[in-house]
Residue, then its C-alpha position, 0 to 999 in steps of 0.5 A: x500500500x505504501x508503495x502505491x502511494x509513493x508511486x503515484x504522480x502528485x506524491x511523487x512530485x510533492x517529494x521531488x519538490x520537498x528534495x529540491x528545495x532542501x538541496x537548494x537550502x543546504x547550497x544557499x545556507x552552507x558556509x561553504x569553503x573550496x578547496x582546489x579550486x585551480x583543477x576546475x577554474x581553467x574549465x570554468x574559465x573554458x568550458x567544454x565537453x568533461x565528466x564530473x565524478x562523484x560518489x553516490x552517497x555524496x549526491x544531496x550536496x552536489x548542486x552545492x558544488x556547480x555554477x549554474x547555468x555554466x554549462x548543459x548538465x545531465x546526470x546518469x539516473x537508473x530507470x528503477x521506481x527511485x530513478x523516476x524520483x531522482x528524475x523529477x528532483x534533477x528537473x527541478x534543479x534545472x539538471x537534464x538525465x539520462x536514464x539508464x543503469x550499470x549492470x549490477x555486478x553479480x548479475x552481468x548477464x542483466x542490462x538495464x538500459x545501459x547500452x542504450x543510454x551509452x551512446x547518448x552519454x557519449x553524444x553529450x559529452x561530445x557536444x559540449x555537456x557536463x555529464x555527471x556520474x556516480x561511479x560507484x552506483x548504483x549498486x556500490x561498492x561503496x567508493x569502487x569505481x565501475x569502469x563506465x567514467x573511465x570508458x566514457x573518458x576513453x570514448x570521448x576524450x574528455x576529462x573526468x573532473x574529481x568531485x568531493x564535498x563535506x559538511x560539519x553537521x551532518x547524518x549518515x545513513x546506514x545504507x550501502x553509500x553511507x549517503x549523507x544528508x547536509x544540515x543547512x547552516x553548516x561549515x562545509x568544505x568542497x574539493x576539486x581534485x586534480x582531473x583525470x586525463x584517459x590514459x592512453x595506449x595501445x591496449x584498451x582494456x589496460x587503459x581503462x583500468x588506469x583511468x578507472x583506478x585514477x578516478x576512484x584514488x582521486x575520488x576517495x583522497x578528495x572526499x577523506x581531505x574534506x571530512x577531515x576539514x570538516x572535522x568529521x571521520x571520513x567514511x572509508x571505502x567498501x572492500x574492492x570488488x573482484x576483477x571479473x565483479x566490476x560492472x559496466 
């Protein structure tokens, strides 16, 4: 019963509205303090097709993160009954989507959409948008990288901005991400790693295992750096997947 009322459109969209608002309180009340700022302001400055990388748990706080307008945002969101409301939050804040999941890691032989939307990332990105990604969703492990960044950084030639936010005041929700929820009026800290490059050569696979290797170290060092700034205990990774284990 629950989840028919959760899945009908005006609860929905109340919802949708109630997260939107919430996430535009966190950015407008947050003392917020930037942390690497020289890796993002030559794009800034310059914009043009990149990947912008951040963890799953992390997602309440990353309009926080961005100018607006700067450029076309799209973010990847599942095509599950949650990624619908993940959709009409995106909307709200102005953030286009694409809909389509990783392959869950223990059941490869399933896809999600993530062969049709593939092409579309890569379409954007060339075209000059931002495409934002979680590469450890949608399923985890927490803080692993899927090789879908490192792929889509290959395929296009773009950089893959690195991504980590924190916040004093908090809670963290025991769930696989440890999604946090930003307290509004807090002390926050944003940190821009140094962008990540596609590695080059001549095997394909190899590079795309050192791309996606860069993006989860970078990924997890930017994030530990502002919990610590924050003076809060940094939530560490889940244990690395097996090789064969690790998604799209």
């Amino acid at each position: 019963m629950i989840k028919s009322v959760i899945a009908a459109a005006p609860v929905r969209n109340t919802i949708a509205a109630l997260v939107a608002g919430y996430m535009k309180l966190v950015k407008h009340t947050v003392r917020w303090e930037v942390h690497g700022r020289q890796h993002v302001e030559t794009h800034w400055k310059n914009p043009k097709g990149v990947i912008l990388a951040f963890w799953h748990g992390r997602l309440m706080g990353a309009i926080s993160t961005w100018p607006v307008p700067l450029q076309p945002v799209k973010v990847l969101v599942s095509r599950s009954s949650h990624g619908d409301l993940i959709t009409r939050t995106a909307d709200m804040l102005g953030v286009g989507t694409i809909r389509g999941s990783s392959r869950n890691r223990k059941k490869l032989d399933k896809d999600k959409g993530g062969a049709e939307a593939y092409p579309q990332m890569v379409s954007f990105v060339k075209s000059g948008g931002c495409m934002g990604l979680t590469p450890d969703g949608p399923r985890g492990p927490r803080y692993r990288a899927a090789p879908g960044a490192a792929r889509l950084a290959l395929d296009t030639g773009a950089n893959v901005l690195i991504m980590g936010w924190s916040t004093r005041w908090r809670i963290v929700f025991k769930s696989w991400d440890r999604v946090i929820l930003p307290l509004p009026f807090s002390k926050g800290v944003i940190v821009w790693g140094e962008p990540v490059e596609p590695a080059s050569g001549s095997d394909e696979a190899e590079a795309i295992e050192q791309t996606r290797r860069t993006i989860e170290d970078r990924l997890v060092a930017a994030n530990a750096q502002a919990d610590a700034a924050c003076g809060v205990r940094p939530i560490e990774p889940a244990p690395a997947p097996e090789p064969g284990l690790r998604g799209a």
